[in-house]
Each structure stands twice: as C-alpha cells, then as structure tokens.
N, C-alpha and C positions, 0 to 999 in steps of 0.2 A: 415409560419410554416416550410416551407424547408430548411430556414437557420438559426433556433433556437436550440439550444440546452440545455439542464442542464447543469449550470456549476457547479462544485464542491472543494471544495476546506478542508481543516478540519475542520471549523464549521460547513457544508456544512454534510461532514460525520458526525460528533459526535452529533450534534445539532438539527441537521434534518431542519437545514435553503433551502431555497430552492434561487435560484437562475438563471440565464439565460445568455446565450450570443449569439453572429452571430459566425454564423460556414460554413463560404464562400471559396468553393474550386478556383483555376483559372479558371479552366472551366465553370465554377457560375457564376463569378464576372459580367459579361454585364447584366446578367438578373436579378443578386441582385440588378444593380446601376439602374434598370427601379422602384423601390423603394424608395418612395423622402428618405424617414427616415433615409434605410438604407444607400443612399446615402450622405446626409448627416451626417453623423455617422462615413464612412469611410475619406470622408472630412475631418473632423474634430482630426480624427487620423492620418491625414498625415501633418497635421499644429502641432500637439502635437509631435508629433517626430522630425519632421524639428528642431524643438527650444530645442531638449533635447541637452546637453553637451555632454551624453554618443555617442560616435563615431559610437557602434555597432545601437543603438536606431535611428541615423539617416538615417543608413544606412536602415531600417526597415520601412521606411519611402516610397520604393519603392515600400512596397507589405502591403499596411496601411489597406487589410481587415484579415489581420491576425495575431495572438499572434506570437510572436517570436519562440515558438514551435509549429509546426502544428502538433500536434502528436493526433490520434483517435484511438479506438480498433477497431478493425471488428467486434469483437461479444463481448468479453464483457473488465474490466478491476477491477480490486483489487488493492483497494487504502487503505493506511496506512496512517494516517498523520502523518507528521514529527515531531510533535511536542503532547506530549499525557499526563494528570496526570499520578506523581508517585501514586496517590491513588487506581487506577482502577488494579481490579486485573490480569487483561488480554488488552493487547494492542487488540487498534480500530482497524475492517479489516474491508471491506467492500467490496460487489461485488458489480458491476452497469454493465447496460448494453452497446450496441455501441451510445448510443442515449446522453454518458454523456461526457463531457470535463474537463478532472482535473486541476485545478491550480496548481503551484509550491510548492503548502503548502502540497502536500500528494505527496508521494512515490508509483507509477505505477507500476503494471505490468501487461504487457500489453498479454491479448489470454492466461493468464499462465492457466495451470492446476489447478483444484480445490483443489490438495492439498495442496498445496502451504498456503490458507486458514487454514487447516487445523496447518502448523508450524507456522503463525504469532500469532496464538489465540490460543499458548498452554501458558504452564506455563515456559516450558523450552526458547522458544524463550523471552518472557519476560525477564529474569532473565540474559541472552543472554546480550539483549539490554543494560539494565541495568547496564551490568557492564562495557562493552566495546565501547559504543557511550557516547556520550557528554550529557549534560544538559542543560536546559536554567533552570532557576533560581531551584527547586528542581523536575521539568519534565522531563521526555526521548524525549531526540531528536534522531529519530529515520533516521540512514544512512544506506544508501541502499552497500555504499565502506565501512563502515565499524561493520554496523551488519548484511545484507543478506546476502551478498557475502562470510563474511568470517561464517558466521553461520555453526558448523560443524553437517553433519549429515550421519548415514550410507546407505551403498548402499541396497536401497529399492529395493523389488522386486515388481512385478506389482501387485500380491494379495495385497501387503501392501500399493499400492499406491494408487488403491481401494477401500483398506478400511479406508484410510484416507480424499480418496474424499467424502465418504459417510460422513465419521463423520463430516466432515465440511460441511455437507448438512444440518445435524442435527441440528447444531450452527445454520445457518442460518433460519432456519423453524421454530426453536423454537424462535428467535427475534422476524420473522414475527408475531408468534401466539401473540405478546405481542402488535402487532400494537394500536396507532401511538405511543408508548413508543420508545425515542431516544436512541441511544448506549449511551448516557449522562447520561439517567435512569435507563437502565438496567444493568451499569456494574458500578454505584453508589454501594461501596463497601455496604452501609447500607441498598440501598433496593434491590438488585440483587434477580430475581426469583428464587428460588429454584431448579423449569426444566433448568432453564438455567443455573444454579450452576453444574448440575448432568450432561448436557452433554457437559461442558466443562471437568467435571472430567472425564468422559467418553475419552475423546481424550487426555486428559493431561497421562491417563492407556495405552491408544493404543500406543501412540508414545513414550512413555516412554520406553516400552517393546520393541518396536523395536529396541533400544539401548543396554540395561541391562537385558533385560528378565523380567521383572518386574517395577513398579515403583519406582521412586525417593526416598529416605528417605525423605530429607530436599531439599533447594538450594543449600547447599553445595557441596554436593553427586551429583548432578546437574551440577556446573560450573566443578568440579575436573574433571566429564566425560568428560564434554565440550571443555575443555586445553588440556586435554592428546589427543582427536579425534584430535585437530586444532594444534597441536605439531607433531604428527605425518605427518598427512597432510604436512607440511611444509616443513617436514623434507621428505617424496615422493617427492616433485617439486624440493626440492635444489639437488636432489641423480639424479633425470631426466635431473635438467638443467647440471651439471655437466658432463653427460655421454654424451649430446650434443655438448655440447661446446669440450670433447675430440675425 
C-alpha cells in the first residue's frame, strides 16, 4: 500500500476509469525491492529502457523505479486534460488529492489555489481555449504555453478571489451530489443537470463581472475583451523590456 498510487490520466478524469501505479521515492527503493513483484517490475523496466533507441529513455534506465517525471502535490492538484470534446459545454477540471499521479495526458497544476478551478470551468476560458490552442481532429487541445499562460485576466482582489474559490466549490459539490455520474455524463451537452447548468452559470456571472461589470452578451463580446486585455498586456512587457534594456 505505501508504494501505490492513483494514476490518472484523461480517461482517467472524464471517464472515471480507475487505475494504479508504484510511486517509489530513493529513500524507498531498498524496502520496495524486499518485494518480489515490485522487484521484479523494476527489473523489468530497466531491460525495457536499456533496449529503447531514445538516448534520454536509456539514460532513464538508471533510476527504472520511476516515470521520467517524478513530480507529486503535497496536498492536492488540478488536472485538465489536454485533449477534451468540442461538444462539452465547459472544459474537464478536476481536483484530486496528494494520493494521485497524473500522466502526460492532463495538464497539472500543482498546490494551485482553488480559483484557478474556478477560470478553467468558466465559459470565458473555453472560448479562450478554443480559439487560440490547437485541435486534434475537431477537439481542444488544451496548452498550458499557449492558453493558461497567455489567458488574460484582471487584477483580482482577494474578496474576488474568495469568491471565486467558493464558486468553484459549488462546481465541485454539485458533481459530487451526482455521484458516480462521470464528468463524461454530466457535461453530456443533452443530459447536463440542471443544478449543475445553474452553478456553472452562476461562476460564468461572477467572473464575467470581474471583467465588464456585468456578463457577457455572446462570445464575441467575450474574445474582443479577451485581445484588447492580451494586447494591452504585451504591449506593458515590450514598454518594460525596452526601459530595461535602455
């Protein structure tokens, strides 16, 4: 039990598949290998690397009880996955606790604040995504360099950061009530629950109004905010890097 964990991955989140893996620190490693299984396991990952062509994979081959990332939260993490329907009317978040290990397929981040939940599962970061990340065949592929990062948003005060961690509480408590319904069936644009229609509209009013004082008309009205913040923005870092550089 000490060296299992949840692994997760995007089917993992949307699906609600469940899954598992060894989560062996150095300081572990002599007391995991007093375990045939586990010991044979790491074996066996270190003959599977030795024979890869990738240079970095062999090299990987010297520490064979661990993913090439050893990355964990301390307490918790929110995970996106990279890859989501354009049918769903809200991109997949999801919080999990330190007990889980994400694959490459979701987008981390790692101890964030709860609001954070709160801008992935609006309507405006959608729309965000959508236009400025990539696709795979007609899905968001969802980039952490090029839709969190550059995601524009204004300078919150802490009341509002507050009230956006609540509302992403909301989100999340009303999924729960729907247990074991997957984020697969509840943001199924045809069967989406009503409470859970109401308090995503609820957060899509709050953060909206942070913005514009009010909500959105359309998406339009939407991205034109979006480009004029992120134009701006740009146009502060070139006016900074410039007065640096003289």
């Amino acid at each position: 039990k000490k060296f299992i964990r949840k692994f997760m991955g995007s089917q993992e989140v949307v699906k609600g598949f469940e899954r598992y893996c060894l989560w062996i620190s150095n300081e572990d490693l002599p007391e995991a290998l007093q375990i045939t299984d586990i010991a044979q396991r790491v074996s066996a990952t270190r003959d599977a690397r030795l024979n890869m062509k990738d240079k970095g994979g062999i090299e990987l081959a010297e520490r064979p009880h661990q993913f090439r990332e050893h990355i964990a939260p301390q307490n918790h993490a929110i995970l996106v996955p990279r890859v989501t329907s354009e049918r769903r009317p809200y991109l997949p978040v999801e919080r999990v606790g330190a007990d889980v290990i994400s694959s490459d397929l979701n987008q981390v981040l790692y101890d964030a604040p709860e609001w954070c939940i709160a801008l992935i599962a609006s309507r405006l970061h959608l729309v965000w995504i959508g236009t400025v990340c990539g696709k795979l065949k007609s899905d968001f592929r969802y980039s952490n360099t090029l839709g969190w990062n550059t995601f524009p948003v204004p300078k919150f005060t802490d009341e509002q950061l507050e009230a956006l961690s609540a509302s992403a509480r909301r989100i999340l408590k009303c999924r729960y009530s729907h247990y074991p319904k997957t984020i697969a069936d509840l943001y199924d644009p045809d069967k989406m629950p009503d409470d859970l229609r109401a308090v995503h509209k609820e957060n899509d009013d709050l953060l909206e109004s942070m913005y514009i004082g009010r909500p959105f008309r359309n998406d339009t009205e939407r991205l034109e905010t979006l480009f004029k913040l992120y134009a701006a923005k740009i146009k502060t870092l070139e006016t900074a890097s410039k007065k640096k550089k003289a």
